[in-house]
C-alpha positions in Angstrom: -70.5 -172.9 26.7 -69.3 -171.6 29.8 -65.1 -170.3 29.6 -64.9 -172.8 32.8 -66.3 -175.5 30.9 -64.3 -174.4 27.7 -61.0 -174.2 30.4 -62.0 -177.5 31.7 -62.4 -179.1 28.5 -58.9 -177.8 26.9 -57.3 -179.6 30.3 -59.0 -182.5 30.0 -57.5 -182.7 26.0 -54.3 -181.9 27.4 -54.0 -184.2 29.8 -55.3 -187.0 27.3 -52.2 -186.1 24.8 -49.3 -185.5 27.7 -47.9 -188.7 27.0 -47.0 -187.8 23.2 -46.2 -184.1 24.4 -43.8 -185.8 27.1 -42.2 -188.0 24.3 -41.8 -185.1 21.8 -40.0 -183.0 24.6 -37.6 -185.8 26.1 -37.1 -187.7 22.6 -37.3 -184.8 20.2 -37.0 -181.4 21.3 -34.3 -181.9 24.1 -31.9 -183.9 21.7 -32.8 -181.5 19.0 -31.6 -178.2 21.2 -28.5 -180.3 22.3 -27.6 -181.0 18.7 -27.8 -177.6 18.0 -25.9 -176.5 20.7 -23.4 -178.9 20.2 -22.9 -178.0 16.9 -21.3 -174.6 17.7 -18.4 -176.3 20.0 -15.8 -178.8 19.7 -16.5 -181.8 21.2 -15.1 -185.4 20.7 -17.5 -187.5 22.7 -14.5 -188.3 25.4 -14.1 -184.5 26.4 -16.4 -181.8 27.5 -17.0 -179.7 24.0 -15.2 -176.3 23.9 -17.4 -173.6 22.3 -16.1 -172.4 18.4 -19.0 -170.4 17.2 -19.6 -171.1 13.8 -16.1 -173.2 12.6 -18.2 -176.2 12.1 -20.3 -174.2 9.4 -17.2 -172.4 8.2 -15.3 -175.6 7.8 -18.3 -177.4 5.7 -18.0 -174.8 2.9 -14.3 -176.0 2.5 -14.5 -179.6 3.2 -14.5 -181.5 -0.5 -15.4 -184.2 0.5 -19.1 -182.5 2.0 -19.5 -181.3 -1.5 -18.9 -184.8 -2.9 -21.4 -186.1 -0.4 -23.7 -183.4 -1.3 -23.4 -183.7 -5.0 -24.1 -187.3 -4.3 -27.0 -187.5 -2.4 -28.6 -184.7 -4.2 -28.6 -187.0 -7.7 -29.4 -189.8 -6.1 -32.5 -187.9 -4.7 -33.5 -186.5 -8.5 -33.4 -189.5 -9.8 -34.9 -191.9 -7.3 -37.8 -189.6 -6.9 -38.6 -189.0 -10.5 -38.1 -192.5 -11.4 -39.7 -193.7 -8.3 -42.8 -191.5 -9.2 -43.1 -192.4 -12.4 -43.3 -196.0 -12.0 -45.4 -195.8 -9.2 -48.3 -193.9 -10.7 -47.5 -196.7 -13.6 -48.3 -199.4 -11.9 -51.0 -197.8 -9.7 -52.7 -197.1 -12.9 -52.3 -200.3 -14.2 -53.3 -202.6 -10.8 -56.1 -200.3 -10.4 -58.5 -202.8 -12.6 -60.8 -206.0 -11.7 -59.0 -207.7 -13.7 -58.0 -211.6 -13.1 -55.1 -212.4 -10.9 -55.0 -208.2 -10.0 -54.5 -209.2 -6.5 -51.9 -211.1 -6.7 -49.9 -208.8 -8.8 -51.0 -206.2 -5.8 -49.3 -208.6 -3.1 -46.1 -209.2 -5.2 -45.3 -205.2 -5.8 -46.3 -204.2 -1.9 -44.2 -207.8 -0.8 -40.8 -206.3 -1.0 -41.5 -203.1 1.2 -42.2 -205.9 4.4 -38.0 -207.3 3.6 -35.9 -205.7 6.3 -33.2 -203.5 4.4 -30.3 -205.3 5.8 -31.1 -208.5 3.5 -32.7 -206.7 0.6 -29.1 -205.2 0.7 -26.9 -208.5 1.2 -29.9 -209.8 -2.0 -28.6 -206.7 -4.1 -25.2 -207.1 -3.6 -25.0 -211.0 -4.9 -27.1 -210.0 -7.8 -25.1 -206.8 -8.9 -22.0 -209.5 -8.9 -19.7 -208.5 -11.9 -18.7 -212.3 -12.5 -21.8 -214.5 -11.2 -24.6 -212.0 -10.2 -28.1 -212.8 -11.5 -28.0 -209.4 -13.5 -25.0 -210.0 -15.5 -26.0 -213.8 -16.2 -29.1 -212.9 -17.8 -27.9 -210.0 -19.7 -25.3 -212.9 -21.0 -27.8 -215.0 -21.9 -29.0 -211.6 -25.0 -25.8 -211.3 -25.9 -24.8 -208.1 -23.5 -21.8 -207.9 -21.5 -22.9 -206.6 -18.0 -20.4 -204.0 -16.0 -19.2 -204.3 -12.6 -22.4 -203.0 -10.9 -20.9 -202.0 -7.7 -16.9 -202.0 -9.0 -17.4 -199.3 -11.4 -17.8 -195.6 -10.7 -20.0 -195.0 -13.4 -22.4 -197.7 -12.9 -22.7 -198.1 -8.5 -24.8 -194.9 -8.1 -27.0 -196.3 -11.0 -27.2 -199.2 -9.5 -28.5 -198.0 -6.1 -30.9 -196.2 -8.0 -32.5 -198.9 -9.9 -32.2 -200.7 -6.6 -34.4 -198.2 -4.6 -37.1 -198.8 -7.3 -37.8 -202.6 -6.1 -40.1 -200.8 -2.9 -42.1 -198.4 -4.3 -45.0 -201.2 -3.0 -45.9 -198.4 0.3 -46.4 -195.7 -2.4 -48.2 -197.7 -5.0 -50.7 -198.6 -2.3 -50.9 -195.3 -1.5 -52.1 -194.5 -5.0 -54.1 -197.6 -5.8 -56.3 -195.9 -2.2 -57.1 -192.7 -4.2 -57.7 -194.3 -7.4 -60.4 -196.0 -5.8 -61.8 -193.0 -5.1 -62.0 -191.2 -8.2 -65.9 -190.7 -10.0 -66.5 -192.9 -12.5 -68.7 -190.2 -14.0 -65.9 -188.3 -14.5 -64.3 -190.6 -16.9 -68.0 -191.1 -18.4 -67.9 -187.1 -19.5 -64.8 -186.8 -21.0 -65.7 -190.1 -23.0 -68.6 -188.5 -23.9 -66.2 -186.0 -24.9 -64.2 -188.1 -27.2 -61.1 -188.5 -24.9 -58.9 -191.4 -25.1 -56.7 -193.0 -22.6 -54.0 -190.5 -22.8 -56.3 -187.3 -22.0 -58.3 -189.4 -19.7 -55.3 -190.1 -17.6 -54.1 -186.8 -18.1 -57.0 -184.7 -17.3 -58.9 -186.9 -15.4 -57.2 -189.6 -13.3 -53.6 -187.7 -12.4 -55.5 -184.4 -11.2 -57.9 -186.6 -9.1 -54.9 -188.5 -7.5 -52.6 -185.6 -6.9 -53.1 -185.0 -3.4 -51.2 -188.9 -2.7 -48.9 -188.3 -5.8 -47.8 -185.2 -3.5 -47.3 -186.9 -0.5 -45.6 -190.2 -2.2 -43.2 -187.3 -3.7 -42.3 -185.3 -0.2 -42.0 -188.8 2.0 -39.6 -189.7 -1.2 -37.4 -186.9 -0.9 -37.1 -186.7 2.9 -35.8 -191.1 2.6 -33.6 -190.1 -0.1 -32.1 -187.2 1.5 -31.7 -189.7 4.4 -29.9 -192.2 2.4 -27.4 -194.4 4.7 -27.9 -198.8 5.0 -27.8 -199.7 1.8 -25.1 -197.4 0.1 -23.0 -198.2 3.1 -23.6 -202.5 3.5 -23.3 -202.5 -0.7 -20.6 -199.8 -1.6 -19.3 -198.9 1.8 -19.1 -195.2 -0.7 -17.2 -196.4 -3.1 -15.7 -196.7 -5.7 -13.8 -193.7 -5.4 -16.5 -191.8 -3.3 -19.2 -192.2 -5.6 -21.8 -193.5 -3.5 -20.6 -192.1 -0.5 -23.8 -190.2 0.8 -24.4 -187.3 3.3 -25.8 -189.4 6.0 -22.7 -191.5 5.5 -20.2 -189.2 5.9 -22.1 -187.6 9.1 -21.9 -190.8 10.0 -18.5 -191.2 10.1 -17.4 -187.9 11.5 -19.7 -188.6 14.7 -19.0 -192.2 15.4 -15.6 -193.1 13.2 -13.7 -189.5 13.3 -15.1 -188.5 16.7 -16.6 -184.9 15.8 -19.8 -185.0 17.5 -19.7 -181.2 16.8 -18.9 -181.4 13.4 -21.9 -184.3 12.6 -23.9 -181.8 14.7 -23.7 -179.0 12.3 -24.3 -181.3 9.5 -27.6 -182.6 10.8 -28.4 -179.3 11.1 -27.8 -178.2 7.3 -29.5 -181.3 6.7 -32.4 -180.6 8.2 -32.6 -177.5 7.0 -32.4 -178.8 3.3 -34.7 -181.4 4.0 -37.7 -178.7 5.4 -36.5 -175.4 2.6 -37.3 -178.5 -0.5 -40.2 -179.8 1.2 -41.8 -176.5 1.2 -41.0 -175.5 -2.2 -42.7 -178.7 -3.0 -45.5 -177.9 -1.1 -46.0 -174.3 -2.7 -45.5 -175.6 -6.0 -48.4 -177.9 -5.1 -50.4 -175.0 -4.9 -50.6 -175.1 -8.8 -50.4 -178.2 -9.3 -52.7 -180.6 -6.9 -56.3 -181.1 -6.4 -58.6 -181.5 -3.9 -62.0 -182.3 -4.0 -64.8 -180.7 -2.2 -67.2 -182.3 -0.5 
């Protein structure tokens, strides 16, 4: 191939993806640079911003309630991701049959992901009641006195955790697709082999499925690190700052305190945080994910 027809051909291609390279620049990129230059100023939304270096960044490292935030979010990630994952390959594994009714059971786990977050929120909130929520009235019912849910500091950010487990549907689809594709012949040799259902699933079925177990895990840290709807319609961050998340708080210093500069800079660190953990998860993947070749 001629380099005109090579030239030709790499304008064509170009032309047929401007309109996603047009959105990226105006809807990503341009905002992006903005933020990042607004988080080096001062600037309250009503005046022109008034440039301060790094005092946004300097002031983070002092702010307490930025740590709290931090400190937060970050077990509320641990835990929803490793709980999250755990159940997930759980019930992939266990939907992954031809058994009677399977499909059903399929529809009932995926059904809650389609439930706008707003009124799986409002659902939560009723049923974490302390005095007449679901929860408590059938923990009555065995004898156990249930806790204020959402009243009490040491029970709210559990709460929202066991909450976040109710749509892991997306991910256990996700995992049902590449059990589907694993060789029955491998389970056939390490029968042969006298494995059992542990070592089968253990050297067999979670290396196969790995690739999707590591993509289930990096979309789950990058929502959890986003945290913001249903902390802030159930707890509003309470009680006494104990579900108050990052997003939250950037939240309020951009659109309730009026520091656009401020909110700026923690995007940024955000962001940051959000791509350093999502490669470390990819390099660790290195060792620990599988791929098959064709």
């Amino acid at each position: 191939m001629s380099s005109g027809s090579k030239g030709s051909t790499t304008l064509h291609g170009l032309l047929w993806i401007s309109p996603w390279i047009v959105g990226f620049v105006l809807f990503m990129l341009a905002p992006m640079g903005v933020s990042l230059y607004y988080s080096l100023t001062d600037y309250s939304l009503l005046e022109p911003p008034i440039s301060i270096g790094l005092d946004n960044y300097r002031e983070l490292a002092s702010d307490e309630v930025f740590w709290i935030t931090v400190r937060n979010t970050g077990l509320y990630a641990l835990f929803s991701v490793t709980f999250g994952m755990i159940l997930t390959i759980g019930l992939a594994v266990m939907l992954s049959g031809k058994r009677r009714g399977v499909g059903l059971v399929r529809a009932v786990v995926f059904l809650p992901t389609l439930v706008p977050l707003v009124a799986a929120a409002l659902a939560w909130t009723w049923m974490y009641n302390g005095e007449v929520g679901m929860i408590n009235t059938l923990l009555a019912r065995i004898g156990i006195d249930g806790p204020n849910w959402l009243g009490d500091r040491r029970w709210a950010m559990s709460a929202l955790v066991m909450m976040s487990l109710w749509q892991v549907g997306g991910a256990v689809v996700i995992c049902l697709a590449a059990l589907q594709d694993v060789p029955h012949s491998l389970y056939q040799a390490v029968s042969i082999d006298g494995a059992g259902p542990l070592r089968r699933f253990w050297h067999v079925t979670l290396p196969m499925i790995s690739p999707a177990v590591l993509f289930n895990v990096i979309i789950a840290i990058i929502w959890s690190l986003q945290v913001f709807a249903v902390p802030y319609i159930m707890t509003k961050g309470g009680p006494e700052d104990a579900t108050r998340f990052y997003t939250q708080y950037l939240y309020e210093n951009a659109f309730v305190y009026g520091r656009m500069g401020y909110a700026s800079a923690m995007a940024w660190i955000q962001l940051l945080v959000v791509l350093v953990l999502t490669g470390i998860t990819i390099r660790l993947s290195r060792r620990f994910v599988h791929y098959r070749v064709a």
